[in-house]
C-alpha positions in Angstrom: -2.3 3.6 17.4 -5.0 3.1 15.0 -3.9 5.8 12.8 -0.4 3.6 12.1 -2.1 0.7 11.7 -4.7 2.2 8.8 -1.6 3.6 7.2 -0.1 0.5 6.6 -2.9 -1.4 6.0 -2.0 -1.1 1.6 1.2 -2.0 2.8 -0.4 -5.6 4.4 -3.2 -5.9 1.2 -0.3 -5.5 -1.1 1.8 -8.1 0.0 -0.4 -10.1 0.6 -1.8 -10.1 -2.7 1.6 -10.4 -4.1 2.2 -13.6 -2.1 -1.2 -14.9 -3.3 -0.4 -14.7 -7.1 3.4 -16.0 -6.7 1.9 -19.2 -4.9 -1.2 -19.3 -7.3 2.1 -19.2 -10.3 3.8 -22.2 -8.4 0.6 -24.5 -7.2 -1.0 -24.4 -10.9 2.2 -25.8 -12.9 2.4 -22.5 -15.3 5.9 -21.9 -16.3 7.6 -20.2 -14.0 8.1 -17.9 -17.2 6.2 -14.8 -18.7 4.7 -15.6 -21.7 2.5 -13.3 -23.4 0.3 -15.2 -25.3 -1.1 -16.4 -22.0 -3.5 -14.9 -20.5 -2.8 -16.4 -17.6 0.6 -14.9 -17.5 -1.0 -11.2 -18.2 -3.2 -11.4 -15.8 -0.2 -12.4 -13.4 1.5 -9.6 -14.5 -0.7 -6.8 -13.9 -2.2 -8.1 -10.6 1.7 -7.7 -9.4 2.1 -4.3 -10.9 -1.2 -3.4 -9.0 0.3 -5.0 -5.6 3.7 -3.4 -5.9 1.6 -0.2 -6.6 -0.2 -0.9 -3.7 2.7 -1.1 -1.4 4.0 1.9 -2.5 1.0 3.7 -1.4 1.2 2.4 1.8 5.0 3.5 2.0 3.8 7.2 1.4 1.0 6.6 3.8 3.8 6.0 6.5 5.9 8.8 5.7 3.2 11.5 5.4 2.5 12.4 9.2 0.1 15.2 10.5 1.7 18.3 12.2 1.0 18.3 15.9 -1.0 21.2 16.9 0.7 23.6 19.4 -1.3 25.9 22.0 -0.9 29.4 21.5 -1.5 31.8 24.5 -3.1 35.0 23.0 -1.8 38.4 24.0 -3.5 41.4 23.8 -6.1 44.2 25.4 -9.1 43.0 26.4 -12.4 44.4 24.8 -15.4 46.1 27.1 
């Protein structure tokens, strides 16, 4: 349903955003290596920390589900 499906949407952002740094890391020749005097590396560093923040949001999200509404047939007298 479209309530799943905007649950796990941090769940998608997040990892794709972690896949987006890791190949931005490998394509530009950094090393492989944190190093922090760059800033490149910093940057790197947080942006995965956001991501991996990200995802866990979406895992709570998923776990968190509404309580389903139950009909309740009322009893008593009837006012005149």
């Amino acid at each position: 349903s479209n309530d799943t499906l905007v649950r796990g949407l941090p769940i998608l952002v997040g990892g794709a955003s972690l896949l987006a740094v890791l190949l931005n890391r490998a394509v530009s020749g950094i090393a492989a290596v944190a190093d922090a005097s760059s800033s490149q590396s910093r940057a790197d560093i947080l942006t995965l920390a956001l991501s991996v923040t990200d995802i866990l949001a979406g895992l709570v999200w998923l776990s968190i589900r509404p309580k389903s509404i139950s009909p309740v047939v009322p009893r008593g007298v009837e006012c005149k």
